[in-house]
Each structure stands twice: as C-alpha cells, then as structure tokens.
MARDOPA-922954 format. One line per field, with one value per residue (C-alpha): x, y, z; residue number from 1; residue in one letter. Coordinates in steps of 0.02 Angstrom, whole numbers. Layout:
N
c1 c(X|...) .
c2 c(Y|...) .
c3 c(Z|...) .
k c(NUM|...) .
r c(A|...) .
END
This chain:
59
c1 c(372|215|41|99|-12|9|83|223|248|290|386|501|687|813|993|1111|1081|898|795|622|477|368|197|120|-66|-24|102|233|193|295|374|555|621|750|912|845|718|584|468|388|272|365|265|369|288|341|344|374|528|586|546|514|509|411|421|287|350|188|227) .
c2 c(-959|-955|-848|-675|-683|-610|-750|-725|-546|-555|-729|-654|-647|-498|-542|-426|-417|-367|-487|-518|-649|-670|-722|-865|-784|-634|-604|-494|-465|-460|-410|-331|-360|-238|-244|-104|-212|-109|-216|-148|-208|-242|-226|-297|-239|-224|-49|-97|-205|-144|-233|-109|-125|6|-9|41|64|65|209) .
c3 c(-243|-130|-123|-56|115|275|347|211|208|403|396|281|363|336|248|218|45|-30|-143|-193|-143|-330|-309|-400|-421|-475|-612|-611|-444|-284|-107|-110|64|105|231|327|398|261|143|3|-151|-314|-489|-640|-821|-1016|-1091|-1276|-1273|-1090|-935|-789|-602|-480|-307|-200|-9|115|243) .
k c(1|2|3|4|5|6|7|8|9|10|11|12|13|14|15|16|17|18|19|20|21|22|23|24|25|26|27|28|29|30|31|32|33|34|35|36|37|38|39|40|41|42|43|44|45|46|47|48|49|50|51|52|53|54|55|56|57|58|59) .
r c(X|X|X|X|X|X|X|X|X|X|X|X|X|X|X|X|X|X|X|X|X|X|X|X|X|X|X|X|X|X|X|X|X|X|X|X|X|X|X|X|X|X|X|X|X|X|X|X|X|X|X|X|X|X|X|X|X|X|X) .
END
C-alpha cells in the first residue's frame, strides 16, 4: 500500500462497496473511503487481546 499523501487521499476512486487504503509509514494507520463519496482517517490499535478500529471523519 502507498504513503498516505495528498495526492492519494484525492486519487482515491468511489466503489460501491467501502474499503480502506493502509499506510506504509505509519502503522495501523489509514484512510476508509466510503460509498457516499466521504473519506475519513482510520486508526487500528490492540486493547489487551482485542484489535479496535476508530474512525475519525474530518467535517
């Protein structure tokens, strides 16, 4: 997956279905590109055994 720029965030196309762009840098780190045209900031952690996802939309 590439270096979440600009460049990417705006390239990114709209399916019908939503899924995620990783970044390489940053771990655990990512866009979620929505089917409603929206694109928001994913953060993937570990609470004790559990993996958890946030989203955080820019408004």
């Amino acid at each position: 997956m590439p270096k979440l720029t600009k460049h990417v965030i705006d390239a990114a196309e709209i399916y019908a279905a939503e899924y995620p762009i990783w970044d390489d840098a940053l771990l655990g780190v990512g866009l979620r590109v929505l089917p409603s045209c929206r694109k928001g900031y994913i953060v993937q952690y570990r609470a004790g055994r559990r993996s958890r996802r946030r989203m955080l939309m820019p408004k």
